[in-house]
N, C-alpha and C positions, 0 to 999 in steps of 0.2 A: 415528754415521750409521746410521739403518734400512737392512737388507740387502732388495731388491727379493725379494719372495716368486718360487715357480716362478708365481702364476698370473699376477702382475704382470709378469713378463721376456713369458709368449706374450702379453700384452696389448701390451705396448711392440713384439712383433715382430707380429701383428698393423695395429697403425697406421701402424708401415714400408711390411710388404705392401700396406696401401690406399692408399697414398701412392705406393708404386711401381705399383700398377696403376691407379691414376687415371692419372699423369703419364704412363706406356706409352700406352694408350686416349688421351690426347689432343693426343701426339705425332703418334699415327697418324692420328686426326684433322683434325689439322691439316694434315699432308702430302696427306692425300687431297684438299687445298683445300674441305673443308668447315666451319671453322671461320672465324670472326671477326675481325682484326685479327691482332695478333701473338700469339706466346703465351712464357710462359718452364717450361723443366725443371728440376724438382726432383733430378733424376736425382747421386746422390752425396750429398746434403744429407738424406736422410731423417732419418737417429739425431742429426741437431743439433735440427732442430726438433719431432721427437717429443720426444725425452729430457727436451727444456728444458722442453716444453710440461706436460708430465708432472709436473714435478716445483711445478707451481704451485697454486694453491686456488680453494675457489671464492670469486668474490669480487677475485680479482688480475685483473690489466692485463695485456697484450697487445699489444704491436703489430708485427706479423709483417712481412716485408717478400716478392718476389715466388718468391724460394726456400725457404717456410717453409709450404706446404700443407698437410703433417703437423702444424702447430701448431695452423692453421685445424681440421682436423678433430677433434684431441684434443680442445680447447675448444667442442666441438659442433656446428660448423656443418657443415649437411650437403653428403655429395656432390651431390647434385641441385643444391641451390640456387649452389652453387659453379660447375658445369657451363654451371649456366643463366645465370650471370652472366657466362659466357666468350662465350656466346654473343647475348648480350645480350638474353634474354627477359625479361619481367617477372616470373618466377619468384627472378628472379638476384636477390642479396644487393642490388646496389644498383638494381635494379628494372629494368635496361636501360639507365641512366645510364652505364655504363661496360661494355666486351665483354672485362676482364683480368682477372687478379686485382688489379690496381690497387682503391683502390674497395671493398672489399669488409670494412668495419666494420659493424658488428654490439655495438653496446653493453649490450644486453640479455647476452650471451655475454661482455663487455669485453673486446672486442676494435677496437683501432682499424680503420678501414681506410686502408691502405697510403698512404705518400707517396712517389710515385716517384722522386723524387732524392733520393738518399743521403746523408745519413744522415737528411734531414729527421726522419724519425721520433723522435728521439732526442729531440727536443727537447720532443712531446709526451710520450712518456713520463717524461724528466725531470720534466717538467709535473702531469702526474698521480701520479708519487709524491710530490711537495711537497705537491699537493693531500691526500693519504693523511695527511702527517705533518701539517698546519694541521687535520683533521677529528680528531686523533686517533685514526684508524684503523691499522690493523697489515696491511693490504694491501699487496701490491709490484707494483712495476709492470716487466716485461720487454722489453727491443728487441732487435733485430736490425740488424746491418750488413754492410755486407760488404771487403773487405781494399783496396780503392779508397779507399771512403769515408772511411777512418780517416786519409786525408792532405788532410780537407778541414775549411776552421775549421768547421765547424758543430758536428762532431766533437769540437774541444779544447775549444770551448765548452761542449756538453753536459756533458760530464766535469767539466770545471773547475765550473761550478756546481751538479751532482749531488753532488759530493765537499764543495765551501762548504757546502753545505745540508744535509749528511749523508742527500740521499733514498732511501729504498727502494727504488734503481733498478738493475736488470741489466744491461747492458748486453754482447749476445756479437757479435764479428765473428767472418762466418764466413769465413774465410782459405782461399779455392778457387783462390787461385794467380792469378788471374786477373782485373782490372779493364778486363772487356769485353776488350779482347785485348792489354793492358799488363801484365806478368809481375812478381808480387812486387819479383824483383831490381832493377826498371826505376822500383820505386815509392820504396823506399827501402832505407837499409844494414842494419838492425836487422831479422834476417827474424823475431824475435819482438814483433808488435802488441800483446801483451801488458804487453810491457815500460814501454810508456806509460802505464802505470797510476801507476806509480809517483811521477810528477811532480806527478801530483793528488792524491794521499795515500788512494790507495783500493789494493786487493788487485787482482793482476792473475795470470791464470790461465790458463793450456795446456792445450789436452787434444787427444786424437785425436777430428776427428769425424765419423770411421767409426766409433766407438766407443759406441753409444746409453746401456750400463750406466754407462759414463765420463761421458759429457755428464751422465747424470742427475744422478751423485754430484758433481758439480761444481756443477752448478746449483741443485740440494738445500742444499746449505752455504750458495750465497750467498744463496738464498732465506729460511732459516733466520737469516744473520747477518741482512739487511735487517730481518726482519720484528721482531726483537729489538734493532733501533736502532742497529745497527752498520753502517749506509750502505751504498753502491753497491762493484758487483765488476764487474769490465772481465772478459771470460771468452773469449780468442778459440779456438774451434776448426777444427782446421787438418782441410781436405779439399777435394779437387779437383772442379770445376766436370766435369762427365762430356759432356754438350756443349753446343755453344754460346751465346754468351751469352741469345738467344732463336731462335727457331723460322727465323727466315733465314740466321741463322749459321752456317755449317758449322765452325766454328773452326781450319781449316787451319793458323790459325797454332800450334798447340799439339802439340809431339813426339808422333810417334805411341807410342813407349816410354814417356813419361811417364805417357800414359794408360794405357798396358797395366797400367803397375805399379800405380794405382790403380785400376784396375776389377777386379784382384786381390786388393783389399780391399773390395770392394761389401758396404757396410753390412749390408745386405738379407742376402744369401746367406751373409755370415760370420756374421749373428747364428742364424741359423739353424742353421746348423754348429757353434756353439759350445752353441744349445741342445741338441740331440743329444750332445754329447760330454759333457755335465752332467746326461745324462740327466732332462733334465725334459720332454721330449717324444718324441716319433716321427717318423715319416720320415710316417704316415697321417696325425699331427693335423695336420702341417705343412702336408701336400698338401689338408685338408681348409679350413684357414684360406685357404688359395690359393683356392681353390673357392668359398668365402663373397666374399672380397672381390674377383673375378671378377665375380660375379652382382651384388655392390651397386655396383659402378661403370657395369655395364649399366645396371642401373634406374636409375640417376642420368641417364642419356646418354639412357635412351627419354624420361623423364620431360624432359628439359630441349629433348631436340627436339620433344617435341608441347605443350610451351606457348607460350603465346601472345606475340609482339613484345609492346612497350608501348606503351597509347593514347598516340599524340600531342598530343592534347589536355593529358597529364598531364605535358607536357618542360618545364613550368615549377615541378613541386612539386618538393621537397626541395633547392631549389637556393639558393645566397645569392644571386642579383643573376641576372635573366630581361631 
C-alpha cells in the first residue's frame, strides 16, 4: 500500500477545509433565510468522502449521495456551480432544475447525480461497474449510503448482485448513528453494517470516519482489488452526523454528550493536529490554506448570487417526459 506523501496529507486537509467552509457559509446562509428550499450538512463526514474520493482515477464512477460534498469537489466540480445549483440559478450543475444538492451529475467529471432515496444509488453504480466489466474496461465505480439505508432491500439487492457479477463496485455506508432521528440501536442488533458483507461473499470493512488517512487506505485496497478483478468491497465508516438531518432539523433528539464526544474528534481540526505533530506542516501554512479556501467559497457565493434564474422558456430541456 503507497504511503500518502506530506504534499498529498495537506491536499487531502485542504479539501476537508473547503468542504468544511463551504458547508459553514451555507448553513449560515441558509439560516439567514436566504437560500432556496432545504439544504443538508456535511458537517462530520468530511474525511469519508474526501479520502474515498481521493483514492479513485480518472476515468472511475462516482456517485455521491447528499453528505459527500467533498467527493463533488475532489472529482472537480466547482464551488460556484455547486452554490449556484443550491440556489437554483442556471449557473448550477443542473441548470436550475433542482435548488439541492440532489441533482447535481455531471458525467463529463463521472459523477452521477444524486438519487435521494436511499440507497437508490447503488443500484446505478452497480450498473455501471457491470458496464466497466462487459467493455473490458478496468474502471471502478464508488457509492455511498448511509446506516438507514442498509435495512432497506434495495440494499441486499445491490450487494447480492455486485458480488454474483464480481463488479467493480465500492460500496461505503456511512454509519452517523443516525436514520434521520432513528438511532443505530433501534435499526438493528449487529452495530457492525459491515458484517453484511459477508453473506454475499465480498470483503466487508471498518474504519473510523473521522479518520481521512484511514478511509483512504481502505478505500485504496478496495480500489486496487476491484480494478484487478477481485470484485466489490462493503466499506462502512463509522461517524456521527454533527447536525441535523437537514437545515430544519435541530436534532433534539440526539444526547447532548454524545455529540460533545464527537466533535472532540472533528475530522477537520484533528487532521490538522496530527499534521503538526508529524511535522509536515505549520500552524502559518495551516492558517494560510484557511485563508485560501475562505476567499474560494466567497467567490463561489458572489458568483452564484449574480447569476442569472433560468429562462422559462428552457423548463422543458433535459427533462424525460414535459
Amino acid at each position: 500500500m503507497p504511503l500518502l506523501t506530506a504534499a498529498q496529507r495537506l491536499e487531502l486537509y485542504y479539501w476537508m477545509r473547503l468542504t468544511r467552509t463551504f458547508d459553514d457559509a451555507m448553513v449560515d446562509y441558509w439560516k439567514q433565510g436566504r437560500g432556496v428550499g432545504g439544504t443538508f450538512s456535511q458537517r462530520g463526514h468530511e474525511a469519508i468522502s474526501v479520502g474515498s474520493a481521493y483514492a479513485l482515477a480518472a476515468g472511475d464512477f462516482i456517485a455521491p449521495m447528499h453528505r459527500d460534498l467533498g467527493a463533488y469537489l475532489v472529482r472537480g466540480m466547482e464551488p460556484g456551480r455547486i452554490f449556484g445549483n443550491l440556489l437554483g440559478r442556471a449557473v448550477g450543475v443542473s441548470a436550475g432544475r433542482d435548488a439541492n444538492l440532489h441533482g447535481m451529475g455531471d458525467l463529463n467529471l463521472g459523477i452521477a447525480g444524486f438519487v435521494s432515496h436511499l440507497p437508490q444509488s447503488l443500484g446505478v453504480a452497480v450498473g455501471a461497474a457491470m458496464a466497466f466489466t462487459l467493455r473490458r474496461q478496468t474502471y471502478v465505480a464508488l457509492t455511498y449510503t448511509g446506516d438507514g439505508a442498509s435495512s432497506s432491500g434495495m440494499f441486499h439487492e445491490a450487494l447480492n448482485l455486485a458480488a454474483l457479477e464480481n463488479a467493480p463496485v465500492i460500496v461505503i455506508v456511512e454509519n452517523n448513528q443516525y436514520a434521520y432521528s432513528t438511532p443505530l440501536a433501534q435499526q438493528m442488533r449487529n452495530p457492525n453494517i459491515a458484517a453484511r458483507a459477508a453473506a454475499y461473499g465480498m470483503p466487508g470493512v471498518v474504519v473510523d470516519g473521522n479518520d481521512v488517512d484511514a478511509v483512504y487506505a481502505v478505500t485504496q485496497e478496495a480500489v486496487a482489488r476491484a480494478r484487478a478483478g477481485g470484485g466489490p468491497t462493503l466499506i462502512e465508516a463509522k461517524t456521527m452526523r454533527m447536525r441535523g438531518h437537514a437545515i430544519h432539523d435541530g436534532a433534539e433528539y440526539v444526547p447532548a454528550d454524545l455529540l460533545a464526544a464527537w466533535e472532540a474528534r472533528d475530522p477537520v481540526l484533528t487532521y490538522g493536529e496530527r499534521l503538526l505533530e508529524a511535522g509536515v506542516t505549520d500552524t502559518v501554512e495551516l492558517e494560510e490554506i484557511g485563508q485560501r479556501c475562505a476567499v474560494e467559497i466567497a467567490a463561489a457565493i458572489a458568483f452564484a448570487e449574480s447569476a442569472p434564474l433560468p429562462d422559462p422558456a428552457t423548463v422543458t430541456q433535459g427533462v424525460y417526459a414535459a
